[in-house]
gemmi code that builds the backbone of each chain (N, CA, C; Angstrom):
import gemmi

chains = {
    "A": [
        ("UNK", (105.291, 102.283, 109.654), (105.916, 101.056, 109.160), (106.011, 101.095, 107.631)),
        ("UNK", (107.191, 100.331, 107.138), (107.310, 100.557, 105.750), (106.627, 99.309, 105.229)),
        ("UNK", (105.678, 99.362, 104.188), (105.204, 98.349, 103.418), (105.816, 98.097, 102.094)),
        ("UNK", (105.802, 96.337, 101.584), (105.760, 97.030, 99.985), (104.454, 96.012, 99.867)),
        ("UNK", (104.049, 95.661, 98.823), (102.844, 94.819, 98.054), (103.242, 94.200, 96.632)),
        ("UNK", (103.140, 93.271, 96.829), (103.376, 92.369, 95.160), (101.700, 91.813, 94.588)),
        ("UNK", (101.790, 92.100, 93.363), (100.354, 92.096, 92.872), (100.406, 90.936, 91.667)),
        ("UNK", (99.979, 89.553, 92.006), (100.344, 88.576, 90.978), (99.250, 88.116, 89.632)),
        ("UNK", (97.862, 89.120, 89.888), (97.009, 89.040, 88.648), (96.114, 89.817, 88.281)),
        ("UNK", (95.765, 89.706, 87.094), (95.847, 91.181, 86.426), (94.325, 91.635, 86.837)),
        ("UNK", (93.938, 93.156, 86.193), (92.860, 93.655, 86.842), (91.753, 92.829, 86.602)),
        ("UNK", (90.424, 92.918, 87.211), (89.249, 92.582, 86.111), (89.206, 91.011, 86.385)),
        ("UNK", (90.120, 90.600, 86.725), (90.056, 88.620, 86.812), (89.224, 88.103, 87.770)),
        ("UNK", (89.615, 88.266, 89.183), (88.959, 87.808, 90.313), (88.955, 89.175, 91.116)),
        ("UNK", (90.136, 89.383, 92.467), (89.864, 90.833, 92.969), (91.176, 90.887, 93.621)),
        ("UNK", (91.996, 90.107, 92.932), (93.132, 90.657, 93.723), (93.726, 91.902, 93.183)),
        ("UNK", (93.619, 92.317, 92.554), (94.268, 93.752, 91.842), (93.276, 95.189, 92.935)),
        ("UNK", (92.370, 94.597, 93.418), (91.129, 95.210, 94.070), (91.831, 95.554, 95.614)),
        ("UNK", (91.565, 94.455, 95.744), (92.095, 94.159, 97.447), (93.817, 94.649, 97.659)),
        ("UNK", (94.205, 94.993, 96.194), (96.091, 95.186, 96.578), (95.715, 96.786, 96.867)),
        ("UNK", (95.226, 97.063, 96.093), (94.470, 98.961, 96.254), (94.285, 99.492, 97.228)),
        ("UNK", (93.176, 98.443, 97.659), (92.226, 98.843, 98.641), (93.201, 98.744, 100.159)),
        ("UNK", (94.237, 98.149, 100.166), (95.057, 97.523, 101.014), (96.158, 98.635, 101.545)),
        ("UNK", (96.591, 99.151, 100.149), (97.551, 100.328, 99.824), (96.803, 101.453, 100.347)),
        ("UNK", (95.775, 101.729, 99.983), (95.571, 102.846, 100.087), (95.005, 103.003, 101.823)),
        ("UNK", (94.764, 101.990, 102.617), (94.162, 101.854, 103.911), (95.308, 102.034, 104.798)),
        ("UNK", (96.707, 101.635, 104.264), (97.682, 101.702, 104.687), (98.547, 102.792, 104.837)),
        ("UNK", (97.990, 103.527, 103.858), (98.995, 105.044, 103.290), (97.712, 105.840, 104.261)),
        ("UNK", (96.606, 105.996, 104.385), (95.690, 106.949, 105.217), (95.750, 106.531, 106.677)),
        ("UNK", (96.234, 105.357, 106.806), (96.663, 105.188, 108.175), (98.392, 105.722, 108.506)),
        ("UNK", (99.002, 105.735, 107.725), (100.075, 106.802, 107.868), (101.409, 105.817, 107.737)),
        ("UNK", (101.234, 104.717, 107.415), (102.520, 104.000, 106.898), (102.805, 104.399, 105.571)),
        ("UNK", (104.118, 104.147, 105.172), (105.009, 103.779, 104.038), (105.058, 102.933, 102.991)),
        ("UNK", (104.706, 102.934, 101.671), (104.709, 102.280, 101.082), (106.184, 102.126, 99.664)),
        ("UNK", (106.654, 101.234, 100.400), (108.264, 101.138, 99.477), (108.207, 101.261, 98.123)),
        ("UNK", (107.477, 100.055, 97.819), (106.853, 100.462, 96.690), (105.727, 98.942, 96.203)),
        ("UNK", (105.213, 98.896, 94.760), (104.248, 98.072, 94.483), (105.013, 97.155, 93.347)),
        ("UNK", (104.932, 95.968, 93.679), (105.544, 95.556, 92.668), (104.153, 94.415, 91.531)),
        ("UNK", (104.505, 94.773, 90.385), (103.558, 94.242, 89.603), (104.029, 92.896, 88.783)),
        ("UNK", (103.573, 91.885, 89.009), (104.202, 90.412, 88.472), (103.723, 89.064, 87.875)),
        ("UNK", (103.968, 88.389, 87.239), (102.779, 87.513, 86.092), (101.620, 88.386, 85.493)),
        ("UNK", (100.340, 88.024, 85.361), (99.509, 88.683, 85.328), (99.529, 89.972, 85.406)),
        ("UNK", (99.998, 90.683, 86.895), (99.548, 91.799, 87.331), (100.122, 92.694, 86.649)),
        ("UNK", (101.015, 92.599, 85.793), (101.672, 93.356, 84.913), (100.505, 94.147, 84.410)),
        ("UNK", (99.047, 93.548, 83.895), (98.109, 94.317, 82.925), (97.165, 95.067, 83.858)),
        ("UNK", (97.759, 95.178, 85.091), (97.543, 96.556, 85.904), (97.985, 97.862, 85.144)),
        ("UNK", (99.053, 97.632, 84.312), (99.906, 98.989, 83.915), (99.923, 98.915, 82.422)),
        ("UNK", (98.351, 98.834, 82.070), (98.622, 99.401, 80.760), (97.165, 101.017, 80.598)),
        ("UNK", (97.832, 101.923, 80.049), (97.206, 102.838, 79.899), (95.743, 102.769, 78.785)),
        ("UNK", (95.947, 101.589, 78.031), (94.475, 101.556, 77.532), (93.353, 100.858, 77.957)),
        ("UNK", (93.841, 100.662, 78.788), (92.171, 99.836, 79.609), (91.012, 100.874, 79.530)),
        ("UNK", (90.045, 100.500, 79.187), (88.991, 101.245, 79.050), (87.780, 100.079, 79.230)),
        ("UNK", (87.483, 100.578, 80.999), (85.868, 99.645, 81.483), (85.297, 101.154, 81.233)),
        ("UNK", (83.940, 100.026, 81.366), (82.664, 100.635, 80.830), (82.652, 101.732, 82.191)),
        ("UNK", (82.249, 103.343, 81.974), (81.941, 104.367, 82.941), (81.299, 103.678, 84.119)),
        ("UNK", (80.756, 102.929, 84.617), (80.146, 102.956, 85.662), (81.016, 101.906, 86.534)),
        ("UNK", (81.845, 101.157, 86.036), (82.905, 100.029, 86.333), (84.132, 101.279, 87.394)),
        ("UNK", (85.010, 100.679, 88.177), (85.864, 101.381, 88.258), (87.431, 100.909, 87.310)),
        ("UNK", (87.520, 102.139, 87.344), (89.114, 102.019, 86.422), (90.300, 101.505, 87.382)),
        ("UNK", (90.847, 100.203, 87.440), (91.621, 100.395, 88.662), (92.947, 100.874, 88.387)),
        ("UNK", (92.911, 100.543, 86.774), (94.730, 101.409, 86.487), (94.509, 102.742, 86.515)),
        ("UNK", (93.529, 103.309, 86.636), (93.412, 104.617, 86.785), (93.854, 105.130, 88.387)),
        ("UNK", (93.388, 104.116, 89.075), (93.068, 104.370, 90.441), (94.657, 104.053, 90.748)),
        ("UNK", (95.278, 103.130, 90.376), (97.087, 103.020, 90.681), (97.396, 104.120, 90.767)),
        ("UNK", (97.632, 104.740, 89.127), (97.948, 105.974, 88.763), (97.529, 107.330, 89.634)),
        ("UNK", (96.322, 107.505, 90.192), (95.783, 108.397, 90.988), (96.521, 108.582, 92.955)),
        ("UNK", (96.260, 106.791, 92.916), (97.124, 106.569, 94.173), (98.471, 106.672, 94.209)),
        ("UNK", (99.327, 106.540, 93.203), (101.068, 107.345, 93.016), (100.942, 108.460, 92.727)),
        ("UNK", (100.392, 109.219, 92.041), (100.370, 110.658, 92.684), (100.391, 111.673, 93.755)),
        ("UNK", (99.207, 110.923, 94.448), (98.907, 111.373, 96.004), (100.017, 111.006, 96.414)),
        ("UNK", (100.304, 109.706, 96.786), (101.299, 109.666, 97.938), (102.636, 109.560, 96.911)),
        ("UNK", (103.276, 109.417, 95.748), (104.277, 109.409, 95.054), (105.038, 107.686, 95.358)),
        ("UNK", (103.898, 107.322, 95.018), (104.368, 105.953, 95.018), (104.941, 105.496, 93.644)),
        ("UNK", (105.678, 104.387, 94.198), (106.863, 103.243, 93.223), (105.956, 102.264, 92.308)),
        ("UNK", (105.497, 102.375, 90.885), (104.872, 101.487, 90.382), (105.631, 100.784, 89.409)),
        ("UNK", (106.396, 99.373, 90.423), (107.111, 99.197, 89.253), (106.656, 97.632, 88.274)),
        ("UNK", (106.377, 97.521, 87.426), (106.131, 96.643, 86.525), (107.432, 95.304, 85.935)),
        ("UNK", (107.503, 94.064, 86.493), (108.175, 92.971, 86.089), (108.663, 92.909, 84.542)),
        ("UNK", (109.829, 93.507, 84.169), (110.252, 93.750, 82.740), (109.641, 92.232, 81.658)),
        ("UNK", (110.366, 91.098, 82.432), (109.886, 89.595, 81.747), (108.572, 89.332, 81.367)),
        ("UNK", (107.960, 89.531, 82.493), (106.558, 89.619, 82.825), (105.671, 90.208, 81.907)),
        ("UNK", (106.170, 91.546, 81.623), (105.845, 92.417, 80.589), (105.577, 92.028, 79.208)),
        ("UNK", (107.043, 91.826, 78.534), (107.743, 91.765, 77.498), (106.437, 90.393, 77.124)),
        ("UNK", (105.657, 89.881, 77.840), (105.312, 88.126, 77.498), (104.153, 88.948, 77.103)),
        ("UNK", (103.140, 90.099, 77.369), (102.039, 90.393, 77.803), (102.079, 91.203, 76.659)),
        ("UNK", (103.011, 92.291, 76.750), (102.616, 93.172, 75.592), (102.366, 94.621, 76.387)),
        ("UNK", (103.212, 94.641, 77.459), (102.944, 95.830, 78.360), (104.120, 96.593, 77.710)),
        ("UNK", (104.479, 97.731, 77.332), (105.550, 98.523, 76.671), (105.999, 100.280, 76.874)),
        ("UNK", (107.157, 100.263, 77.229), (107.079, 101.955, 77.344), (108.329, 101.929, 76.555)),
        ("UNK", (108.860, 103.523, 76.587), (109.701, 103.631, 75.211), (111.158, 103.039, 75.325)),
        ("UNK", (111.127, 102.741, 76.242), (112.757, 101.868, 76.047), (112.474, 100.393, 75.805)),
        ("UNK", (111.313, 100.045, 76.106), (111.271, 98.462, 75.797), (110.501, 98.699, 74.215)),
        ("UNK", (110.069, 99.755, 73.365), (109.382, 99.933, 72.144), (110.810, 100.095, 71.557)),
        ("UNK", (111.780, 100.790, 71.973), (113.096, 101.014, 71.387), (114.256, 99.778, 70.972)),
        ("UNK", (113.795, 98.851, 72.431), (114.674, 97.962, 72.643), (114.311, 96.391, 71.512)),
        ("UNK", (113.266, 96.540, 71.630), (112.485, 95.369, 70.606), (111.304, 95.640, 69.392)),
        ("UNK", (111.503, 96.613, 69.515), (110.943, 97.071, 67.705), (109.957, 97.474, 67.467)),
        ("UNK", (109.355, 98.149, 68.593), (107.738, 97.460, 68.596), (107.024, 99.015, 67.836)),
        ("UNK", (106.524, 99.442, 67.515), (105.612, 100.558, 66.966), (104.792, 101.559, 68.240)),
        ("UNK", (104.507, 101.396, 69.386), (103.580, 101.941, 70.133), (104.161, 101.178, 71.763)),
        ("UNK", (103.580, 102.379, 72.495), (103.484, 101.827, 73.947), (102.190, 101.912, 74.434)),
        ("UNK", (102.468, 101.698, 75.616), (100.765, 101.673, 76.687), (101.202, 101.275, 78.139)),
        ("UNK", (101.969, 101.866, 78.575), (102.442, 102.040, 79.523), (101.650, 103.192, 80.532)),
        ("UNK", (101.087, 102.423, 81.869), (100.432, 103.759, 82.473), (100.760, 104.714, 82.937)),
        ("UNK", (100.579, 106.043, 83.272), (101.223, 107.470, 83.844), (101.373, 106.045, 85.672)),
        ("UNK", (103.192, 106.797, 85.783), (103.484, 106.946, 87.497), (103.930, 105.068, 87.471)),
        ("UNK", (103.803, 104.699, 86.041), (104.175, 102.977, 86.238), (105.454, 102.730, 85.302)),
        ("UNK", (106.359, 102.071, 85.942), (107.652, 101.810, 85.487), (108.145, 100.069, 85.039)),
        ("UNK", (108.559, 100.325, 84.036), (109.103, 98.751, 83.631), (110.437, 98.631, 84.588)),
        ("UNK", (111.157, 97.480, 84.776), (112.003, 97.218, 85.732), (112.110, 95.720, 85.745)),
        ("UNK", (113.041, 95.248, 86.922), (113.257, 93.896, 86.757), (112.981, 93.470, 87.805)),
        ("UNK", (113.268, 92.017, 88.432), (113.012, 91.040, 89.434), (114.067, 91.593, 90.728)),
        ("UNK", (114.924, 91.983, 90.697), (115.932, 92.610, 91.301), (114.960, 93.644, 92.490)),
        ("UNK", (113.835, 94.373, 91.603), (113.303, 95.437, 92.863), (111.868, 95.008, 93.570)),
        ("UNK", (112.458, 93.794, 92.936), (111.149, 93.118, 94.468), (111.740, 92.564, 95.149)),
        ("UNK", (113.019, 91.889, 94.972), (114.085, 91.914, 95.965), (114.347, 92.614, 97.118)),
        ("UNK", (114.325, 93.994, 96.441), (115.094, 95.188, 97.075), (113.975, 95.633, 98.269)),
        ("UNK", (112.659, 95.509, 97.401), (110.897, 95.739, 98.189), (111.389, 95.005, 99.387)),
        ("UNK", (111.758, 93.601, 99.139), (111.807, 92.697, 100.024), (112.483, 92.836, 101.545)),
        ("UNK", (113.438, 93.259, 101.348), (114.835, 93.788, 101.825), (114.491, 95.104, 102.737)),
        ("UNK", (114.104, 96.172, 101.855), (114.113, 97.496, 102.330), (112.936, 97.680, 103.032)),
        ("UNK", (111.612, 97.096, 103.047), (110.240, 96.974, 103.521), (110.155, 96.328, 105.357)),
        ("UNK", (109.644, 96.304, 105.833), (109.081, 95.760, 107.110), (108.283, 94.532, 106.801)),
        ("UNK", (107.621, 94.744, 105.820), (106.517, 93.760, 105.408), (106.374, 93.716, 104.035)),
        ("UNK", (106.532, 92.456, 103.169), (105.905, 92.374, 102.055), (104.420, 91.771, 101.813)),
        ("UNK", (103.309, 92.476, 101.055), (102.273, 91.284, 101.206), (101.879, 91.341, 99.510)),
        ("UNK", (101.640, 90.089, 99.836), (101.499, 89.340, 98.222), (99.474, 89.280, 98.179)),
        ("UNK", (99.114, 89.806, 97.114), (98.061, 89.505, 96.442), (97.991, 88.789, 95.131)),
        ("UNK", (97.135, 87.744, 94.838), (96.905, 86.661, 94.221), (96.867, 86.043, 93.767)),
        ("UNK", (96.137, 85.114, 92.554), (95.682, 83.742, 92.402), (96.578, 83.067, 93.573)),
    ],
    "B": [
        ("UNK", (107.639, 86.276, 118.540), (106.909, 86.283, 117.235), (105.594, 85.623, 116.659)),
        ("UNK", (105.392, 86.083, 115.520), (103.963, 85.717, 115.171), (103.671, 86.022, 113.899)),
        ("UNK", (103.020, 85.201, 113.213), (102.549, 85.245, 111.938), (100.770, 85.409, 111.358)),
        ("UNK", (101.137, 86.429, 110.501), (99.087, 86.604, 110.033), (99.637, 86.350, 108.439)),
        ("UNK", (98.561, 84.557, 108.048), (98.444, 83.783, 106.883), (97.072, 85.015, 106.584)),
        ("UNK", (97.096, 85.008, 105.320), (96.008, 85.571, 104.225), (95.525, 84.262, 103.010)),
        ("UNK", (94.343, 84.208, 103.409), (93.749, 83.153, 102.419), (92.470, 83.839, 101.631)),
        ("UNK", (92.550, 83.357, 100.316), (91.582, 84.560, 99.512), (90.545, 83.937, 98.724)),
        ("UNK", (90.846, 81.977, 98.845), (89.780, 81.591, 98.074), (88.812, 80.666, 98.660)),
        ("UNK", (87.917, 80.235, 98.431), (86.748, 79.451, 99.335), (87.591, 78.329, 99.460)),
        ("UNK", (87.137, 77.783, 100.894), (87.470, 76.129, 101.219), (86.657, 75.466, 100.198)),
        ("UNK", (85.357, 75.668, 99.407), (84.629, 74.375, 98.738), (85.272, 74.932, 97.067)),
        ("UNK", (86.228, 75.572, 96.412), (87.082, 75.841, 95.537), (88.767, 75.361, 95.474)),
        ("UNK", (89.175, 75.740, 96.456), (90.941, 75.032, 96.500), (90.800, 75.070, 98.096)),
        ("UNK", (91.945, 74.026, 98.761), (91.953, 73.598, 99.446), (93.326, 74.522, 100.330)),
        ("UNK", (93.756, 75.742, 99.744), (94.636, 76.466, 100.686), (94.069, 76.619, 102.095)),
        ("UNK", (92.947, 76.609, 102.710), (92.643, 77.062, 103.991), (92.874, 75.998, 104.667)),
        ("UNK", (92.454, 74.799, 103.903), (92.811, 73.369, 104.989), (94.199, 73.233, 105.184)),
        ("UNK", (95.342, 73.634, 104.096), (96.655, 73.839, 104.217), (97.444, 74.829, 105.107)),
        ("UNK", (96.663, 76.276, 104.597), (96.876, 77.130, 105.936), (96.804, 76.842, 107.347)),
        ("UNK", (95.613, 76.395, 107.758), (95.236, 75.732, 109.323), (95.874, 74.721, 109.377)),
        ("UNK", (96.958, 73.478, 108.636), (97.320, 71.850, 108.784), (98.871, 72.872, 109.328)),
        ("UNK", (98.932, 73.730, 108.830), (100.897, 74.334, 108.768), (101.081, 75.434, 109.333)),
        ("UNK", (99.954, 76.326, 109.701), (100.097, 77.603, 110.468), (100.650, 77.026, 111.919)),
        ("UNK", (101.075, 78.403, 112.583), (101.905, 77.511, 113.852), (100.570, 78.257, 115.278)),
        ("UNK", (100.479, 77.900, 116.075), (99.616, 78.091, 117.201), (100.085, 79.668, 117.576)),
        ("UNK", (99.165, 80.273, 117.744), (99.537, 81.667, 118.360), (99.606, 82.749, 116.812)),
        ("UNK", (99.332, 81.877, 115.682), (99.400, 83.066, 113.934), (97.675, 83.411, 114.075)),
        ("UNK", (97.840, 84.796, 113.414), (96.786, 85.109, 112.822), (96.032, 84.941, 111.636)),
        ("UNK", (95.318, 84.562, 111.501), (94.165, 84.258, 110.162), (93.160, 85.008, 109.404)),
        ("UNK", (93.828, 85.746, 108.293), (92.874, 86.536, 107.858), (91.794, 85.826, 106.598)),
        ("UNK", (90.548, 85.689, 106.905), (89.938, 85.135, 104.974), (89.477, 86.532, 104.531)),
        ("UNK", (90.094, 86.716, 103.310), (89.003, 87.569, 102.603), (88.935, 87.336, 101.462)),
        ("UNK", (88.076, 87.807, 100.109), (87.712, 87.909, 99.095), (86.568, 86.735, 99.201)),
        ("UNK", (87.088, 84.904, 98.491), (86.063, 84.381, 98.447), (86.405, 83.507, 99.661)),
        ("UNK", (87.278, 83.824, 100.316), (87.544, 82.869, 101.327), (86.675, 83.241, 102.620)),
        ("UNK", (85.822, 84.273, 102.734), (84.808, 84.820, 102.955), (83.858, 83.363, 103.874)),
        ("UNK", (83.820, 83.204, 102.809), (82.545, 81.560, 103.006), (82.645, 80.749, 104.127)),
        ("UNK", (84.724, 80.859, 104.633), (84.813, 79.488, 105.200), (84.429, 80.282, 106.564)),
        ("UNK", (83.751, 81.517, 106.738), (83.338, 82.172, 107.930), (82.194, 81.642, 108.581)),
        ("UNK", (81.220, 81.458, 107.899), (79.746, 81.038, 107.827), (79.591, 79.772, 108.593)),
        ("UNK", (78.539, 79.966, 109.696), (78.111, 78.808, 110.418), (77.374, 77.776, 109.442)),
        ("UNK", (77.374, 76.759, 110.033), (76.821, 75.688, 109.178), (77.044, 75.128, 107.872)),
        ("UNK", (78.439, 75.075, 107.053), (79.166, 74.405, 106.331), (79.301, 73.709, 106.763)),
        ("UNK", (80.479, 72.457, 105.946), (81.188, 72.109, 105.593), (82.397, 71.958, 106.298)),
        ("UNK", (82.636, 73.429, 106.481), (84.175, 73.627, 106.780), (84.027, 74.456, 108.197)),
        ("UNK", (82.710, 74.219, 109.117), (83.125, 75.011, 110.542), (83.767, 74.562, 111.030)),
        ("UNK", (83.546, 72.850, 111.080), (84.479, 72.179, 112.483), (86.098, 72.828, 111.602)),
        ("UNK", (86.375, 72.790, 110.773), (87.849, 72.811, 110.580), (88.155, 74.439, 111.373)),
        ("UNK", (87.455, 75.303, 110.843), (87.642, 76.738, 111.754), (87.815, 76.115, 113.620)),
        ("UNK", (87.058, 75.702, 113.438), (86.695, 75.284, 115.368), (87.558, 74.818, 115.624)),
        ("UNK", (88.387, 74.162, 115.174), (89.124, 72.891, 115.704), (90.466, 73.653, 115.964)),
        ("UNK", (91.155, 75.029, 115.030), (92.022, 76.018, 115.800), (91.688, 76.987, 116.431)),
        ("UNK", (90.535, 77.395, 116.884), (89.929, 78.496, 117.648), (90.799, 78.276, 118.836)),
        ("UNK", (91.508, 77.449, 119.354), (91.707, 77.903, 120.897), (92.996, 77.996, 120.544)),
        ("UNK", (94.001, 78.009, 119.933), (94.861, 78.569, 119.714), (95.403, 79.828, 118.326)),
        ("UNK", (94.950, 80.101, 117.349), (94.804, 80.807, 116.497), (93.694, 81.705, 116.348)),
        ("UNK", (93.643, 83.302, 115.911), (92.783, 84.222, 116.286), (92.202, 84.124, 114.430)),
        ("UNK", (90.763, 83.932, 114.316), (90.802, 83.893, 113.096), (89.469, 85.260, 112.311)),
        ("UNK", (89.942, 85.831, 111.503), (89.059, 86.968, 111.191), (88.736, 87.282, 109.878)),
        ("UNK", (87.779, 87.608, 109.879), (87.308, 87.895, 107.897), (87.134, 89.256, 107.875)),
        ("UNK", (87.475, 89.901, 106.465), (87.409, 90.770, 105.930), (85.941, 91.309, 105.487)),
        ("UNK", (85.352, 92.039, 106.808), (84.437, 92.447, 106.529), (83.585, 92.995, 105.010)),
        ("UNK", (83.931, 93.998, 104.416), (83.587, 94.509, 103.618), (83.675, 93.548, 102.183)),
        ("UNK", (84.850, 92.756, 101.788), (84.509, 91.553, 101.005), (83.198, 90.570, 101.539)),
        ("UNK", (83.013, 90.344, 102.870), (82.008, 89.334, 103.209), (80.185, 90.323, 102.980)),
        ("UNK", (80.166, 91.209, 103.272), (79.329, 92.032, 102.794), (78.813, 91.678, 101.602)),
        ("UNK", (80.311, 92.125, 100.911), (79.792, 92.166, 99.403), (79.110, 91.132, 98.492)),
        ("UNK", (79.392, 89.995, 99.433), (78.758, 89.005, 98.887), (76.947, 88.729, 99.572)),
        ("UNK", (76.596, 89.292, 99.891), (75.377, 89.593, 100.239), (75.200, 88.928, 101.730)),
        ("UNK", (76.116, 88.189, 102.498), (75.889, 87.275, 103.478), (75.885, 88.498, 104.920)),
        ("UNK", (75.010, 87.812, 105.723), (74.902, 88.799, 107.048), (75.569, 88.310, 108.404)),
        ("UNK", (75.969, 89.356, 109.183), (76.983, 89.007, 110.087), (76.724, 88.708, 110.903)),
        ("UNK", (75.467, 87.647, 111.071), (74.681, 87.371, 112.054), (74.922, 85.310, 111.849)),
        ("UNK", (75.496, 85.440, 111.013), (76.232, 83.688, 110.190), (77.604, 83.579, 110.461)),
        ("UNK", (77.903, 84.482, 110.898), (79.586, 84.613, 111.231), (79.932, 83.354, 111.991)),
        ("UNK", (80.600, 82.446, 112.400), (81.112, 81.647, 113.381), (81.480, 82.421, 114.644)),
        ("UNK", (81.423, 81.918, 115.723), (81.382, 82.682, 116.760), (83.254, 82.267, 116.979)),
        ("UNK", (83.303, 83.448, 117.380), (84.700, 83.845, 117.842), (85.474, 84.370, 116.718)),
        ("UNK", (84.712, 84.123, 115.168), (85.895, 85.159, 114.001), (85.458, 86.294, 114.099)),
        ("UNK", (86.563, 87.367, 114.077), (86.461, 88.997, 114.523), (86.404, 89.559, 113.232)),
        ("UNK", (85.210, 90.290, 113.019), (85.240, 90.945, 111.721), (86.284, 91.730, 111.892)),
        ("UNK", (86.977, 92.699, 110.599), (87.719, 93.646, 110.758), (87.655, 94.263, 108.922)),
        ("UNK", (87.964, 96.007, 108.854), (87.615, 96.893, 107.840), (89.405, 96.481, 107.128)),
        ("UNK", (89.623, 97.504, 105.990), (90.564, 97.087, 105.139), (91.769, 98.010, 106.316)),
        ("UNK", (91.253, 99.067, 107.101), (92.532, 99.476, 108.140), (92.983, 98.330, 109.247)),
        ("UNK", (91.575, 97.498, 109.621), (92.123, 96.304, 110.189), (92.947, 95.496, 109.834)),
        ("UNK", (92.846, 94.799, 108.725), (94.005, 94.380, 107.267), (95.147, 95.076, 108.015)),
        ("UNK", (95.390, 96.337, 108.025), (96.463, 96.642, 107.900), (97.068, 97.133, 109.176)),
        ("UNK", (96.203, 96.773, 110.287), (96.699, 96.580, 111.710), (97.282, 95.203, 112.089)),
        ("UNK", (96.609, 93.805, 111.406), (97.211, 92.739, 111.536), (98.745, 92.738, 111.276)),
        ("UNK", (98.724, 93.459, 109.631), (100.075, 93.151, 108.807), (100.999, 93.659, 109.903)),
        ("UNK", (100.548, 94.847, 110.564), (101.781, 95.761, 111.666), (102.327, 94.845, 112.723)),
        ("UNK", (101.148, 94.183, 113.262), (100.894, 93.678, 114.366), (101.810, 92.081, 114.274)),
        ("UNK", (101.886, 91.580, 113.164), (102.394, 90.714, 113.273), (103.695, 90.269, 112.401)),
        ("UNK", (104.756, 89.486, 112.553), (105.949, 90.081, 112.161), (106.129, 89.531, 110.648)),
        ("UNK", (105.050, 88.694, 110.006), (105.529, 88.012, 109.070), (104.241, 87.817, 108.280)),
        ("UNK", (104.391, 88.019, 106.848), (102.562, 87.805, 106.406), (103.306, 86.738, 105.452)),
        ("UNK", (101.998, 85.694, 104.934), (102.137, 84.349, 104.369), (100.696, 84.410, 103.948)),
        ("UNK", (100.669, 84.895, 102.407), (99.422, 84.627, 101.586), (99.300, 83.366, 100.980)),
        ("UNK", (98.459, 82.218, 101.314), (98.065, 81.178, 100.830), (97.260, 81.445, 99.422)),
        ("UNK", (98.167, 81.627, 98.532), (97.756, 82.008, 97.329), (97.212, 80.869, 96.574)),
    ],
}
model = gemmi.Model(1)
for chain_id, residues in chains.items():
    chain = gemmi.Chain(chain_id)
    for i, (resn, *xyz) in enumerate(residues, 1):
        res = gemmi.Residue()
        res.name, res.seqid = resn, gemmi.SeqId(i, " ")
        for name, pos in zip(("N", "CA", "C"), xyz):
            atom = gemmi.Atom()
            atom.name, atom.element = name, gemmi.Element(name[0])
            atom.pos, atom.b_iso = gemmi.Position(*pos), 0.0
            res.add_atom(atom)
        chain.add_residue(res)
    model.add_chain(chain)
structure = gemmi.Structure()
structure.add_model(model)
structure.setup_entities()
């Protein structure tokens, strides 16, 4: 079955960034499809490459990044969403002036349009939190 | 058809679970997990509200969140079916429509 997942707050808050993972990844070893992940309000600060918890914490943008590798998953990041937060890769550093990105490896800026498409092209969408 | 609601925060915090159970339709599935965990536990607050759809709605907590909170599965309400994060994702298959009470 094809899944996608929408992730509405950011890591580290409560546990929905936890449970979207843990969800994905139970889903992909059970042998479904994952369309792709869409990241939105909040969850945008899933996808920034400088998060740095303390070593004994887990990294969960690490763990995104690790989990689109393996299975070559869709990490795509809410452009609006972004742009409010301070999430940046080089076309949105190009596009608005900015000096630096922090954009995570395997995570993509994008718009409202491909959670649409998640919506559409998926079997199932499931939404994680607040 | 059939629907599995996801509720993630305690009944004695926001009141989505009493909303979930007032609007879910007879025959949906009920998943709590994270802190919604709690509304599992015999002797609250909030059993009779679990009880009161038991004979038509299947209702189940997310084991490994309820764990984590140190509580033992021996407090469970009788008739909620524990289930692991592949269970999670046997409901989502299993049923045609998911509705997170966010």
């Amino acid at each position: 079955m094809k899944f996608s997942i929408q992730v509405n707050e950011g890591p580290y808050q409560h546990q929905a960034s936890d449970s979207a993972y843990q969800f994905t990844k139970a889903a992909l070893e059970k042998g479904h499809e994952c369309f792709r992940v869409f990241f939105y309000h909040d969850g945008v600060l899933n996808g920034t490459r400088l998060t740095t918890p303390p070593q004994d914490d887990r990294n969960i943008v690490n763990n995104w990044t690790e989990l689109a590798e393996k299975y070559d998953l869709d990490l795509v990041v809410c452009v609006a969403a972004a742009q409010r937060r301070g999430i940046v890769d080089d076309g949105e550093a190009e596009r608005n002036g900015k000096d630096a990105t922090n954009i995570a490896p395997r995570f993509r800026i994008s718009g409202l349009g491909q959670l649409v498409e998640a919506a559409i092209q998926s079997d199932r969408l499931v939404v994680f939190g607040d | 058809m059939s629907d599995l609601h996801t509720v993630n925060k305690s009944p004695f915090e926001k009141n989505s679970l009493e909303s979930c159970l007032r609007l879910s339709r007879a025959g949906s599935a009920i998943l709590l997990y994270e802190d919604a965990v709690y509304a599992a536990l015999k002797g609250t607050a909030v059993e009779n509200m679990i009880a009161s759809v038991a004979g038509d709605r299947k209702v189940y907590v997310l084991g490994p969140d309820y764990k984590a909170r140190g509580l033992d599965e021996s407090r469970i309400i009788d008739g909620v079916e524990v289930v692991d994060y592949a269970g999670f994702v046997d409901l989502v298959d299993a049923n045609d429509k998911v509705q997170a009470w966010v």
